[in-house]
C-alpha positions as CSV (number, residue, x, y, z in Angstrom):
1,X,0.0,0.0,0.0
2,X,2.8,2.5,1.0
3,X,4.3,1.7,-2.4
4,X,1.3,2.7,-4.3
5,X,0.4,6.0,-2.8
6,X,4.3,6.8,-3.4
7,X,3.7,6.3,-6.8
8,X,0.6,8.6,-6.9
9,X,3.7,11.2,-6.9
10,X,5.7,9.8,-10.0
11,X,2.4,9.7,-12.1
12,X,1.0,13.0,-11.2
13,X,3.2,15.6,-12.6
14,X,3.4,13.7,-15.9
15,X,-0.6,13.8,-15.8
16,X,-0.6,17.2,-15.2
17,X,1.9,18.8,-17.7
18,X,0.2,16.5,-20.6
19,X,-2.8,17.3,-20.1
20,X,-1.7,20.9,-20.4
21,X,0.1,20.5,-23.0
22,X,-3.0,18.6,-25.2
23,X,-5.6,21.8,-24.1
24,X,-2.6,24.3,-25.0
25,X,-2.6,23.0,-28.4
26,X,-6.2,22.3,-29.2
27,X,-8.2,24.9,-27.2
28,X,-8.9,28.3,-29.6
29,X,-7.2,31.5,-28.6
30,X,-5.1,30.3,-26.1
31,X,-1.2,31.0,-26.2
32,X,0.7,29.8,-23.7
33,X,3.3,32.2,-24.0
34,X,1.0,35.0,-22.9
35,X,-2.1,33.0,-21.3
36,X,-1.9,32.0,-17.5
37,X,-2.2,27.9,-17.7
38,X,-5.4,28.4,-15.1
39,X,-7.1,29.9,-17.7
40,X,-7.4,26.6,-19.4
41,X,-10.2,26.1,-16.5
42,X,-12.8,28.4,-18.3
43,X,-15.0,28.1,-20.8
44,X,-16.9,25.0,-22.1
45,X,-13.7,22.9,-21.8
46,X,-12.9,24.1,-18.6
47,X,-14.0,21.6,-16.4
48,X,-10.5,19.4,-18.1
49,X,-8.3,21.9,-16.3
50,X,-10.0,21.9,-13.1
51,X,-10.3,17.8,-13.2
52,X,-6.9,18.4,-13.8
53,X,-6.1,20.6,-10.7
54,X,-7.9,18.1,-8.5
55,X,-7.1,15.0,-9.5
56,X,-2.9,15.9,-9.7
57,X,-3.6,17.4,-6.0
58,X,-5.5,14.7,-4.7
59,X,-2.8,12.4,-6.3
60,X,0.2,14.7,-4.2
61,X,-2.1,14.6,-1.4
62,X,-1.8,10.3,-1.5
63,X,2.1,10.5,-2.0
64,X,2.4,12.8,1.3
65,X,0.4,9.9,2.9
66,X,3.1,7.2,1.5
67,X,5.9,9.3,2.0
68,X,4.9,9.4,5.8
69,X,4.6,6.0,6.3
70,X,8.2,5.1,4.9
71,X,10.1,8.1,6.7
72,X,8.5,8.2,10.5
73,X,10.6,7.9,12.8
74,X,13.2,10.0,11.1
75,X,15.1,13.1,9.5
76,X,12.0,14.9,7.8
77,X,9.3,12.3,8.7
78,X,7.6,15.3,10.9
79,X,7.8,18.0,8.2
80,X,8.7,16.6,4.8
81,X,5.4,14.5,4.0
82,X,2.8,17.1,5.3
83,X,5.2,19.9,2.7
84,X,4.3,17.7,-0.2
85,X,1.0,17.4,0.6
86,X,1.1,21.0,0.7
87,X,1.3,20.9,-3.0
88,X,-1.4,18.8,-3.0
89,X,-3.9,21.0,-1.3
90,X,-2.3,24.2,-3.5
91,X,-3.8,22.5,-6.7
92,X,-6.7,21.4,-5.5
93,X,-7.7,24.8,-4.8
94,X,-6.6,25.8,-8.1
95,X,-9.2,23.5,-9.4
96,X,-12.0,24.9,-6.4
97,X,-11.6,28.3,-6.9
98,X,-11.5,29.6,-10.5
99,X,-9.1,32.0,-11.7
100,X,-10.7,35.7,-13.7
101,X,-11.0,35.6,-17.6
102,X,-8.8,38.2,-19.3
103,X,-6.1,38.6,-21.3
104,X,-8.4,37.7,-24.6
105,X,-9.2,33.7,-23.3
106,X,-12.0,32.3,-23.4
107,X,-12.6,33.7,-26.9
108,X,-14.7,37.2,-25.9
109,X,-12.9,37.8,-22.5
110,X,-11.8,41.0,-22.2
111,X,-8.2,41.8,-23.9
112,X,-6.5,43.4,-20.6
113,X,-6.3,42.7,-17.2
114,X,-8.9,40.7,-15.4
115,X,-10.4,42.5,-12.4
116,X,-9.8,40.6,-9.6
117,X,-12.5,38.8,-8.0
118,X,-12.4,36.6,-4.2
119,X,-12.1,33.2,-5.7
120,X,-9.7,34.6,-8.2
121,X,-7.9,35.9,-5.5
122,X,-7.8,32.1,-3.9
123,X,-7.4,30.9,-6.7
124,X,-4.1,32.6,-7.0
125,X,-3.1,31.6,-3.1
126,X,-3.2,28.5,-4.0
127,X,-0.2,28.9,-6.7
128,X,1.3,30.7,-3.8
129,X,0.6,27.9,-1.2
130,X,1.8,24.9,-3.9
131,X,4.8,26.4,-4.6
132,X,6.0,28.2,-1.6
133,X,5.2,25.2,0.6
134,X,6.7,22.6,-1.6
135,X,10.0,25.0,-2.1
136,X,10.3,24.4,1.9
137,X,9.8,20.9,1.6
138,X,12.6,20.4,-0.6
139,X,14.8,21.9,1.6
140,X,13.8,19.6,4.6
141,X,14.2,16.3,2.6
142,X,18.1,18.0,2.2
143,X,18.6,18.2,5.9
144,X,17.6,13.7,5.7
145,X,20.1,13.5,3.1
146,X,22.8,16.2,4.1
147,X,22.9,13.5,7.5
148,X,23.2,10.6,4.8
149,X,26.4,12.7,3.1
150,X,24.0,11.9,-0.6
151,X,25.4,15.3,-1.5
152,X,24.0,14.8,-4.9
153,X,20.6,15.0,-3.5
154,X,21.3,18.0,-1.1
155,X,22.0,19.9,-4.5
156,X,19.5,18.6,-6.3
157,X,17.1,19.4,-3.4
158,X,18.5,23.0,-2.8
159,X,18.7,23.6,-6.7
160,X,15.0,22.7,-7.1
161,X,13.9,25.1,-4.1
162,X,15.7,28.1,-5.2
163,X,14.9,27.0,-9.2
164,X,11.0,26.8,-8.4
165,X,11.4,30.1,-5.9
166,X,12.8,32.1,-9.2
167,X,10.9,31.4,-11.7
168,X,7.4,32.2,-9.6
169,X,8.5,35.4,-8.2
170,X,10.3,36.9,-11.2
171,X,8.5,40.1,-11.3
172,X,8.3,40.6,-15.3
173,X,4.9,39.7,-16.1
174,X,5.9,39.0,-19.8
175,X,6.7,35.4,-20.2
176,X,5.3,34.5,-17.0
177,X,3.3,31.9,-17.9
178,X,6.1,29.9,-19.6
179,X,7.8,30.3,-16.4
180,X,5.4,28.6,-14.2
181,X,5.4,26.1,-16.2
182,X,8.5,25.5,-16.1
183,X,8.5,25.6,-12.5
184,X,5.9,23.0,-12.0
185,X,8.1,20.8,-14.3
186,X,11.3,20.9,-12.3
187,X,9.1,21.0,-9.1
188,X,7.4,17.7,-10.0
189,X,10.3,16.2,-11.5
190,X,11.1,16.1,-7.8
191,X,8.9,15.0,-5.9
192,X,9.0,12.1,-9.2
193,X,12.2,11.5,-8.3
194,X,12.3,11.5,-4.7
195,X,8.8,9.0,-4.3
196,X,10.9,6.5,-6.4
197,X,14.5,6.8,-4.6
198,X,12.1,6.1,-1.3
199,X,10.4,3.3,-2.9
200,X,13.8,1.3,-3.1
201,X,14.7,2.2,0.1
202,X,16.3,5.1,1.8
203,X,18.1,4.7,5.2
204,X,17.9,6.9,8.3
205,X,20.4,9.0,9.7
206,X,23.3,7.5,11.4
207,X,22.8,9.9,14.5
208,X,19.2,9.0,14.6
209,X,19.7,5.1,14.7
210,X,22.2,5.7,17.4
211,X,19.5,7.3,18.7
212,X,17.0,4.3,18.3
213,X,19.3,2.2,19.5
214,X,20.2,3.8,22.8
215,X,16.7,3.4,23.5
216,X,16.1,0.2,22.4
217,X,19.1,-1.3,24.5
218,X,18.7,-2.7,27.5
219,X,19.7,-0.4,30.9
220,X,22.5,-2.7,33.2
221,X,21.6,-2.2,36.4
222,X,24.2,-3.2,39.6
């Protein structure tokens, strides 16, 4: 069982992106180098981007759940696992709360700005939430494997982080879209890559099975 809801995480991203990818090329008027993706969830199509938002959350949601169970007791047991499922709940949210049509998309939107309404405004927290919370979460799983000296993954984990951290917060609206994008590809590349290194097996901490150890042996008493 563990196994499987780890492997909600390796095929979620995939589903995600291509899914994406098929609307960005088939639904009219919509350019993905100036067209947020969440606008893919209006129209008479929409409901395939929100299905989308939900179903990859709910699927990020499962891995936390399988993530927990293979890393408690341990380095970022506590903290890791609930930072993924972060993610999860970000998207989800994208799919509950719909973003404002503008920009030209759906066909008859208006052509500038959208005027900002509440579940817009959630809609865009939840962005915040998936990618902010999931940038922390990398950084906790490189603590576990700083303390297994894998320095590959401590880079990889500390390059995703500050990758994802980047491309969200540039400030140049231009291109934006393309970014995010990008940023949910290296972000779920990740979490990918990590539910299938913890599938074969990742060992704790030397300090913490000291730790376990201590505790577990018996106390000599004269």
């Amino acid at each position: 069982m563990r196994d499987r809801l780890l492997m909600c995480g390796v095929i979620a991203g995939p589903l995600f992106l291509a899914t994406v990818l098929v609307q960005a090329l088939t639904r009219e008027g919509f350019d993905v180098t100036r067209h947020p993706l969440s606008l893919l969830s209006l129209g008479n199509a929409g409901w395939v981007q929100i299905a989308n938002f939900t179903v990859t959350g709910a699927l990020y949601v499962a891995c936390a759940a399988g993530l927990r169970r293979a890393l408690r007791p341990g380095r970022a047991g506590t903290w890791g696992p609930p930072l993924i499922g972060v993610l999860g709940v970000g998207l989800v949210m994208g799919g509950v709360f719909l973003t404002d049509a503008g920009a030209g998309f759906p066909p008859g939107a208006p052509a500038g700005a959208p005027e900002i309404t509440w579940h817009g405004a959630l809609h865009g927290a939840g962005a915040m939430v998936a990618f902010t919370g999931m940038s922390a979460g990398c950084l906790v799983f490189a603590r576990r494997f700083a303390a297994l000296r894998r320095w590959g993954w401590v880079t990889a984990c500390a390059a995703t982080a500050v990758a994802v951290l980047a491309l969200s917060s540039w400030p140049d609206p231009e291109g934006m879209s393309v970014r995010l994008l990008l940023a949910s590809a290296i972000l779920f590349g990740f979490v990918a890559a990590l539910a299938v290194r913890v599938t074969r097996g990742l060992p704790d901490a030397p300090a913490h099975r000291r730790t376990v150890a201590r505790r577990k042996s018996p106390v000599l008493r004269t």
